[in-house]
N, C-alpha and C positions, 0 to 999 in steps of 0.2 A: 836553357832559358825558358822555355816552356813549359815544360814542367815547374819551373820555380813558380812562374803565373799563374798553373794551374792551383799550385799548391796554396798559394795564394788566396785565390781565388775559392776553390773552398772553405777554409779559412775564414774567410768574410762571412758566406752564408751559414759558416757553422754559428761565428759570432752574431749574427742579426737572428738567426732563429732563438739561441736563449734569452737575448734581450729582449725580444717576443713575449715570448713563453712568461718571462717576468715582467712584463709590463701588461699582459694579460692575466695575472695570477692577483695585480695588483689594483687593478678597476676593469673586473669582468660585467658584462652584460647578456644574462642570456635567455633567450625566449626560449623553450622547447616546446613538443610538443602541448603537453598537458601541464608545466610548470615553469614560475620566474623565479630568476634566482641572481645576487648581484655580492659583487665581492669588491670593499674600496678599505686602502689606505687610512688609518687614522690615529691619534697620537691622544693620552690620556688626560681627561680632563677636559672632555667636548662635550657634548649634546646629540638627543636624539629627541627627533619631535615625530608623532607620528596621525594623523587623522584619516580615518578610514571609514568610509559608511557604516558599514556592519562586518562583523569577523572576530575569530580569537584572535588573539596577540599574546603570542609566548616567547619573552627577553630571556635570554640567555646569555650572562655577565659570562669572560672568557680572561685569560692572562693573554692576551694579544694584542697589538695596537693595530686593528683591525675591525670594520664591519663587515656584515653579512648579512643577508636575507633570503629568503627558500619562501616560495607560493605553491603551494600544490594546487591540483585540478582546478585548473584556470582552461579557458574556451581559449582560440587564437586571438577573437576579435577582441578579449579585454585587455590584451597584454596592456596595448596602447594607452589606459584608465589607469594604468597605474606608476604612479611617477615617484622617485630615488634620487634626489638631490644632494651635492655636496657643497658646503661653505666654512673651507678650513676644515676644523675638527667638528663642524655640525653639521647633521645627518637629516634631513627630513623626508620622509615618505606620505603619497598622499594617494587616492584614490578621486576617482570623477565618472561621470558618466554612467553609464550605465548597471554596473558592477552591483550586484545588492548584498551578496554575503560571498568572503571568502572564510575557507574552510576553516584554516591556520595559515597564518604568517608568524615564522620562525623566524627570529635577530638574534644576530650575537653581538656585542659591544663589549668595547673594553671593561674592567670590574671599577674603571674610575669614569665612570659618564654618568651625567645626568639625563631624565627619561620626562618626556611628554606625553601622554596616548591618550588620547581621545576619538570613541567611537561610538557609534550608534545603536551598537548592538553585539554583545559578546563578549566571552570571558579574556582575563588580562592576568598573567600569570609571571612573576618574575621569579626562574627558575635558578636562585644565585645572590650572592653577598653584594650588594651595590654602595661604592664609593660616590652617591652622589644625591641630588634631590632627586625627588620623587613626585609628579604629580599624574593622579588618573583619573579619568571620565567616561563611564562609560552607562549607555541609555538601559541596558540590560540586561547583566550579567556577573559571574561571580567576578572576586579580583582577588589574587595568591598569592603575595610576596616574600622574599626572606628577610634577611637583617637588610636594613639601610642606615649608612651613617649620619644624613645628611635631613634637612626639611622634607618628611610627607604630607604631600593633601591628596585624598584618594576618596571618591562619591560615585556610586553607583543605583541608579533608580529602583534595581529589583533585583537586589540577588546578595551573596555569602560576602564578606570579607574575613580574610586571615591574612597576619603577619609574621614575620618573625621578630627579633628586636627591634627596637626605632628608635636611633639615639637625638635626636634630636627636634625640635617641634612638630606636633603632629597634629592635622584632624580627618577624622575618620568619618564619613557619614554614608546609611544606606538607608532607601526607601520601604524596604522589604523585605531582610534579610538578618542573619544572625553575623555577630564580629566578635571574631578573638583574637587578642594578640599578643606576644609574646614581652618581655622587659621593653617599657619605654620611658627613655632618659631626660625628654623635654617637655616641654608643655605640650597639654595633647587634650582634644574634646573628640569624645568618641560618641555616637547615637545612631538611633534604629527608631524607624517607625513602629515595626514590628518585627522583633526577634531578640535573642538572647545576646546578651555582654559577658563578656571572658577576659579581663586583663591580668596578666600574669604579676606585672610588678610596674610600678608609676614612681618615679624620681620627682618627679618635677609636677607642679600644678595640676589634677587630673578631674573634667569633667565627663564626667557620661549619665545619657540619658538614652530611656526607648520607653515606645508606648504603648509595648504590649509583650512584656519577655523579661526575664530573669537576669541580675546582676551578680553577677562574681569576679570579686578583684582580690586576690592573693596578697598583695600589700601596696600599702602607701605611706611613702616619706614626706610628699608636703601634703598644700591642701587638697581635697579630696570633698567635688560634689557627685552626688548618685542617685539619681530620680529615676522611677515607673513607674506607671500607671497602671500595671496590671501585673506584679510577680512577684518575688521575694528576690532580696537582697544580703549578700554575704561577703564580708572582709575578713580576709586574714589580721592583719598589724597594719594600726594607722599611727602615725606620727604625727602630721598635722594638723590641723582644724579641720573637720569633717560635717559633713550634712547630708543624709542619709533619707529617703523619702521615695515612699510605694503609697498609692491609694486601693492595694489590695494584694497584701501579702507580707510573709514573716520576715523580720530583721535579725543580723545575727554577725557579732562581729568579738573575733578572738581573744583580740588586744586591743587594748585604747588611750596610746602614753600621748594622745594631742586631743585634744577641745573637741567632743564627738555631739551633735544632737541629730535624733531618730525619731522620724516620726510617721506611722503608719495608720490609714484608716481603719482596717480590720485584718488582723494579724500582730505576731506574738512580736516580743524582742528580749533579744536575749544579747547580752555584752560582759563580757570577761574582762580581768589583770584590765580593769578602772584605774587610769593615776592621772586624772584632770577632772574638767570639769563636763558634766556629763549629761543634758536633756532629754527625754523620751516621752512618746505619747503614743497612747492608741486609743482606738475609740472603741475595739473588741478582741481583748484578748490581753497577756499575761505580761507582764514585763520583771526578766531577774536581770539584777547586776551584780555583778562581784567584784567588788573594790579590793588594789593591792597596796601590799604596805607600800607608805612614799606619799601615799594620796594627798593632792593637794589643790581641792577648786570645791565646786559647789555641785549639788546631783538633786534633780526635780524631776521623779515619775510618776506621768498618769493616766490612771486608765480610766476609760468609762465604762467599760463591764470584762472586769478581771481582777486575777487575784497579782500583788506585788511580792517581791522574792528579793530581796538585799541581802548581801553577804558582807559583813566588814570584819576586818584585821582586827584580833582582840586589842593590839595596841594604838589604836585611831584615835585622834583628837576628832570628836563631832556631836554638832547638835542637832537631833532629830525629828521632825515632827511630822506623826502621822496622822493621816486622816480617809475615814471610812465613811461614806456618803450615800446617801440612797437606798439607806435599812429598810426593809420590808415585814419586816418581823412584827407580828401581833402582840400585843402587850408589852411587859418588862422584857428590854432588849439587855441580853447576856453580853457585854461589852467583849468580855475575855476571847468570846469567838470569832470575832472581827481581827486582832491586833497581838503576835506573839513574837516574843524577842528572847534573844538569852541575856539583852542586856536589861540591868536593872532601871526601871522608866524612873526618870526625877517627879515624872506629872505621870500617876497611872491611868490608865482608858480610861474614861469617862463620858459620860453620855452627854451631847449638847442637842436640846429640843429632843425631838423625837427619832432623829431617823440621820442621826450623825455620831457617829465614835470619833475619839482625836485622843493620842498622848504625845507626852514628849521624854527625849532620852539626851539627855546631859553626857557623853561619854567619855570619860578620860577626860572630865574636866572640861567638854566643850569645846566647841570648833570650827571645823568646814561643816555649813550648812547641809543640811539634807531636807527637801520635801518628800513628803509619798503621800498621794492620793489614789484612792479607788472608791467609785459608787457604786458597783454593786462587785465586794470579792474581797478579798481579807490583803493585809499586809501582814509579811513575815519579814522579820529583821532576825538575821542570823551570823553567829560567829565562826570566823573563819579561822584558817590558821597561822 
C-alpha cells in the first residue's frame, strides 16, 4: 500500500511539473541579467499597440497564435519602465521613466494582427506579410515594411520609407527622407519634404508630392496627381486623368490612354502612344508628343523658349494650328524655318506682323483639335506610322 502512495504520489509531482512548464511556456515573464523578454498566448485577428520613448522596433509576423518580445542590454533598474499588457487578443507595450533609448525590441505576432507603434525616436522595420492595419509614428527614423493587406498610415519626421505591397488605402508621409514602394491597391497620398518618390504600380487614386526630389511611378490605372518642386518626373502607363507638375525639371511619360496635362517651369517633356486628351507647358525647354492610332481628345503645347516635336498617325482625323512667336530675326523673316510638317498645310506659314509665324493643317479631312505654340524655337509636325 505504500508503495501504491508513493507511486502516486510521484505521479502527481510529475503531473504538476508539466502543467508548470506549460503554463510557463504560455505567459512567461522574464528579467535577466542584461535582457527582457516575455512570452503570452494569443489568437488571430488582435492588436498590438506599442509606445516607447525612443528605440528600434522590429515586428516579426510568425504562423503562431502567439506573442513575444526580447530587450537586449537593458540595466536592472529599468526593467520595471517597461510594461507588456494583455486584454484578450490585444497586446500593448509601453515604456516610462527614465529609459531613453533601447537598443532593439524584437516582437513577433501572429501574420493576422494589426500594429500600432509610436516612438520618439528610431527605426520601425516590419520584417513579414501582415494581415492587418497598419499605422506608424515615429519622431526619427527610417520605417521598412513588407506587404500589408489591410489600411496603412505610416509618418516619420526624418528619415527613409519603404514598403512592399499595400492593398488597401494608404498614406505615406516623411519630413526628410526618400519613399519607395512596392504595388499599391487602394487609395494612397505619398509625399516628402525632401527626397525622392518610387511607386512601383497605383490601382486606385494616387497622389504624391515632395519638395525637393525626383518622381517615378511605373504605372497608373486611375487618377494620378504628381508635384515637385525641385526634379524631374517619370510614368510608366497612365490610364486615368493625370496632372503632372515640377517647377524645375524634365517630364516624361511612356503611355498616355487617360486625360494627361504636364506642366513644368524649366525642363523638357516628352510623352508617348497619345490616345486622349493631352496639355503641356514649359517655360524652357522642348516638348514632343507622339499620338497613337485611336486618338481621340484635344492636344495644346507650349513652350516659351523651345522647339515643339508632334508625331501623328498618317491616318488621324485633325485640325492643326501652329504658331511661332517671338521671331528675332532681322529683315524678311523666312517663314519655312520656323514651321515643318510632312503633312500638306490647307493655310501655308505665313507671316502675321512682324515677329509671328502660324499655319494650319486640315488632316484627313479635319478633326481633334490640335494647338502648338512656341516663341522662341520651331515646331515640327511629323508622320508616323
Amino acid at each position: 500500500m505504500k508503495k501504491l502512495f508513493a507511486t502516486m504520489n510521484l505521479a502527481a509531482v510529475m503531473l504538476f511539473v508539466i502543467l508548470a512548464g506549460q503554463s510557463s511556456a504560455q505567459n512567461t515573464d522574464v528579467k535577466g541579467d542584461r535582457g527582457y523578454s516575455k512570452y503570452l498566448q494569443v489568437s488571430k485577428g488582435g492588436s498590438l499597440s506599442v509606445d516607447i520613448q525612443a528605440g528600434n522596433v522590429d515586428i516579426r509576423p510568425w504562423a503562431r497564435d502567439a506573442f513575444s518580445i526580447q530587450i537586449e542590454n537593458l540595466d536592472k533598474d529599468e526593467f520595471d519602465n517597461i510594461s507588456v499588457t494583455q486584454s484578450g487578443n490585444d497586446i500593448t507595450v509601453t515604456t516610462t521613466g527614465d529609459i531613453e533609448y533601447l537598443d532593439d525590441v524584437v516582437i513577433s505576432i501572429p501574420e493576422e494582427f494589426s500594429v500600432d507603434i509610436n516612438t520618439m525616436g528610431g527605426n520601425v522595420e516590419i520584417n513579414g506579410s501582415l494581415d492587418g492595419a497598419v499605422t506608424i509614428r515615429t519622431a526619427g527614423g527610417n520605417i521598412d515594411l513588407k506587404n500589408v493587406t489591410k489600411k496603412v498610415n505610416i509618418k516619420t519626421a526624418g528619415g527613409n520609407i519603404s514598403t512592399g505591397n499595400l492593398d488597401k488605402e494608404v498614406t505615406i508621409k516623411t519630413s526628410g527622407g526618400n519613399i519607395e514602394t512596392g504595388n499599391l491597391g487602394g487609395t494612397a497620398s505619398v509625399s516628402t519634404a525632401g527626397g525622392n518618390i518610387e511607386v512601383k504600380s497605383a490601382k486606385g487614386d494616387l497622389s504624391v508630392s515632395t519638395s525637393g526630389g525626383n518622381i517615378e511611378i511605373k504605372d497608373a490605372a486611375a487618377a494620378l496627381s504628381a508635384t515637385t518642386a525641385g526634379g524631374s518626373i517619370e510614368v510608366g502607363k497612365i490610364l486615368g486623368t493625370t496632372k503632372l507638375s515640377t517647377s524645375g525639371g524634365d517630364i516624361e511619360v511612356k503611355s498616355a490612354a487617360g486625360e494627361l496635362t504636364a506642366k513644368t517651369a524649366a525642363g523638357d517633356i516628352e510623352v508617348a502612344n497619345v490616345l486622349k486628351s493631352f496639355t503641356a507647358s514649359t517655360s524652357a525647354g522642348d516638348i514632343k508628343c507622339a499620338v497613337k492610332t485611336g486618338f481621340n481628345g484635344e492636344i495644346k503645347l507650349d513652350t516659351k523658349m523651345g522647339s515643339v516635336y508632334l508625331i501623328l498617325p498618317s491616318g488621324v482625323n485633325a485640325s492643326v494650328d501652329a504658331t511661332v512667336k517671338g521671331i528675332t530675326a532681322w529683315g524678311d523673316i523666312d517663314y519655312q524655318n520656323y514651321i515643318f510638317s510632312d503633312f500638306t498645310p490647307s493655310r501655308k506659314p505665313e507671316v502675321k506682323g512682324k515677329k509671328e509665324v502660324s499655319a494650319n493643317f486640315e488632316i484627313n479631312g479635319g478633326g481633334n483639335k490640335i494647338n502648338l505654340k512656341t516663341s522662341i524655337g520651331t515646331i515640327n509636325i511629323r508622320k508616323g506610322k
